[in-house]
C-alpha positions in Angstrom: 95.2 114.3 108.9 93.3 113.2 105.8 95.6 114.0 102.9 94.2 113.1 98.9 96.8 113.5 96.1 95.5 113.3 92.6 97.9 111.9 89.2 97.2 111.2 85.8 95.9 114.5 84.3 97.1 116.2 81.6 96.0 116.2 77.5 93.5 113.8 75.9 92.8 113.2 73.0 89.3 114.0 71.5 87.3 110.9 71.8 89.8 109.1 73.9 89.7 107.7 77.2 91.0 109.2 80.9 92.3 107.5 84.0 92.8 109.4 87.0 93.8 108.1 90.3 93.4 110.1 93.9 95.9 108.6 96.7 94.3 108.8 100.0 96.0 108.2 103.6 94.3 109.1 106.9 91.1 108.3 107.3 90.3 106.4 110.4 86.7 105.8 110.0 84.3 103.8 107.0 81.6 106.3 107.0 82.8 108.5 103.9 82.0 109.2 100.7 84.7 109.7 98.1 84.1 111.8 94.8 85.5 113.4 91.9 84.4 117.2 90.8 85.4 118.9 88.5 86.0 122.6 87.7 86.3 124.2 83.8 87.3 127.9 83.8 84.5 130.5 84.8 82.3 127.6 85.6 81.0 126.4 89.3 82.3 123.1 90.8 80.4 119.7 89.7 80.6 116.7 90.8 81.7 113.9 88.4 80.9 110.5 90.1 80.7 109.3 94.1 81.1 106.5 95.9 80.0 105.7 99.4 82.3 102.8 101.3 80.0 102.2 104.2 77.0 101.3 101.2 78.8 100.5 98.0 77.0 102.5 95.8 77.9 105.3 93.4 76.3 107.9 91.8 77.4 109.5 88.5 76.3 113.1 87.5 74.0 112.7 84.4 75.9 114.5 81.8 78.7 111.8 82.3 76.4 108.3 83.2 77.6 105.8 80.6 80.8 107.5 80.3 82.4 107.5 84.0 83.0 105.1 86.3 84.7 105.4 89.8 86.9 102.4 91.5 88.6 101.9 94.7 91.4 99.8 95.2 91.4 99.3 98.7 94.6 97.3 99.0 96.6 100.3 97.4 94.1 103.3 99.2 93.4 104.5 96.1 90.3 105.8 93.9 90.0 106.3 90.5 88.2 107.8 87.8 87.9 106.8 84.3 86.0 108.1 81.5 85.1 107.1 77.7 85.0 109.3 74.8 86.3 112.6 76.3 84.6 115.8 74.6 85.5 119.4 74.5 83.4 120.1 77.5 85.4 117.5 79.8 88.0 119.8 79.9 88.6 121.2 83.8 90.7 120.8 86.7 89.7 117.2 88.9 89.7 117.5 92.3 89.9 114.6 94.6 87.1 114.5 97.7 86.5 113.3 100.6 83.1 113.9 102.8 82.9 112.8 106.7 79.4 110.8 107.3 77.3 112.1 104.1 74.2 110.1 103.1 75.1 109.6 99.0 72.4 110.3 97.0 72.4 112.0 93.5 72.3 115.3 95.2 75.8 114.9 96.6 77.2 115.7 93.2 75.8 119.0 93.2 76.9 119.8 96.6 80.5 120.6 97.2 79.9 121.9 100.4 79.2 118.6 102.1 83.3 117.6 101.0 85.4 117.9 104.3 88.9 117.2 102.4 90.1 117.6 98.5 93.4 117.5 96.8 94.7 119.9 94.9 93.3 118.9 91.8 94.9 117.7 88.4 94.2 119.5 85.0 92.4 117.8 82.1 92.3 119.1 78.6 91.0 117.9 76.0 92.0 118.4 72.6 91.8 117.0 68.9 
């Protein structure tokens, strides 16, 4: 049973930085990709950033390149997300994902559908 748990949400300051961390325990296999959407009220689910453990790469969604980065520290089985110079428009719920044998290319991050497992989310606001 794949289980993802996300942490560090909560208020940010305009302009200041995030750090978000997704715990993951379960997964038996190394063909995955692991991202972080995100969700703002009345809005559709985005993707933020992806990473892909079986190639090492990650993709970032556009409106966030230069500001996002994505990590994993495999010792701990954890991924994180951290992001510069939050705006008004970061503000949403994070979710956590994991997706069984996906192919990550940018497209991933604008396809929820392909995730297999998420967490529950953690809610981000940003405020000045």
């Amino acid at each position: 049973q794949v289980q993802l748990v996300e942490s560090g949400g909560g208020l940010v300051h305009l302009g200041g930085s995030l750090s978000l961390s997704c715990e993951i325990s379960g997964l038996t296999s190394d063909d995955y990709v692991i991202c972080w959407f995100r969700q703002a009220t009345g809005k559709e689910r985005e993707g933020v950033s992806c990473w892909s453990e079986k190639r090492d790469i990650t993709y970032n969604e556009y409106s966030v390149e230069g500001r996002a980065a994505i990590s994993r520290d495999g010792a701990k089985n954890t991924v994180s997300l951290r992001m510069t110079n939050m705006q008004p428009e970061d503000t949403a719920v994070y979710y956590c994902a994991v997706g069984m044998h996906v192919l990550l290319n940018q497209a991933t991050l604008w396809s929820p559908g392909l995730m297999n497992y998420w967490g529950s989310g953690t809610l981000v606001t940003v405020s000045s």
